[in-house]
C-alpha angles and dihedrals in degrees: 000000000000092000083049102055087034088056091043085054094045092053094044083058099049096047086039103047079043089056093047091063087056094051092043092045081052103044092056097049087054088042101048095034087238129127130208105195091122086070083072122106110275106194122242096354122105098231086053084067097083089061084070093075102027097039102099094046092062130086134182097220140349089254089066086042096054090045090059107042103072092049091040082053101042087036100047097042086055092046084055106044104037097045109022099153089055104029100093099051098037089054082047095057093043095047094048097025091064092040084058106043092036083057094054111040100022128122100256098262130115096275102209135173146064087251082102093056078050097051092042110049083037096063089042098052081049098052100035089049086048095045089045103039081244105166100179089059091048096053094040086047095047094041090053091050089048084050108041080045125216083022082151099048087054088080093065120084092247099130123055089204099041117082099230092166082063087051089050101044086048100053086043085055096051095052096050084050090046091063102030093060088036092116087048126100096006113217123252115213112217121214094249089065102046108116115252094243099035087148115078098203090044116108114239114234126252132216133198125210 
């Protein structure tokens, strides 16, 4: 129980101390009066490489900010805890992976926000729940969708001022990651969740009323 707690701490500090950049990052663009969204990814030109790096800290508004942080907290812990071996270098595909590919196929505007990191290990805690039988990814991937709202339709170029080609190559890298660290991390079953007739030569039971 104490490794347990220890690695549930371990992956609060990690989603927490990731979300304090935002805000800092934030806080000194409100308090300076200064904006970094040209730190954002700008496709196919070579001063749009830096975004690369910088294009998930920035956010237009607090408002944007404040829309990503619960699902990058919720999203980012579970990341963490469920998968630790493979955490740091599945965040660090999908971080770099996006901005790449952002930077390649995507229409020539300054691309900004961490909604690709929430596409991305979304789709990951999904695809890996689905390819391991991994219940507990499922359910934290589907409630964050339920919570951050239209997350699928996201994908989908809807919105002029939305990047929904981040959204996408997020959700893409999430899914190759997905099946490349499908052997990581294996997934102990616990004994709550074995399912009552496991044994297929075993008689079910019967009650009577």
């Amino acid at each position: 129980m104490d490794e347990e707690k220890k690695k549930f701490w371990m992956s609060i500090i990690f989603s927490t101390g990731f979300l304090l950049v935002l805000w800092i990052i934030k806080i000194l663009e409100f308090t300076f009066n200064i904006h970094f969204a040209n730190w954002g990814v700008f496709p196919r030109e070579s001063f749009g490489l830096i975004g690369i790096l910088t294009f998930p800290l920035v956010h237009a508004d607090f408002n944007h900010l404040i829309s990503n942080s619960l699902p990058l907290l919720f999203l980012i812990t579970g990341l963490c805890y469920f998968y630790p071996k493979s955490s740091k270098m599945v965040f660090s595909i999908i971080y770099f992976g996006t901005g790449i590919f952002v930077w390649l196929f995507a229409r020539p505007s300054f691309h900004i926000g961490a909604s690709g990191l929430i596409y991305g290990i979304a789709s990951f805690l999904f695809f890996s729940g689905v390819i391991r039988r991994d219940t507990r990814s499922i359910t934290l991937a589907l409630l964050v969708t339920f919570l951050y709202g239209g997350l699928i339709w996201g994908i989908l170029p809807l919105e002029n001022h939305v990047s929904w080609e981040g959204h996408l190559f997020g959700a893409l890298m999430g899914i190759v990651s997905a099946f490349v660290f499908r052997k990581s991390d294996p997934y102990k079953k616990y004994d709550w969740e074995d399912e009552p007739n496991d044994d297929p030569d075993k008689k079910p039971e019967i009650s009577y009323d």
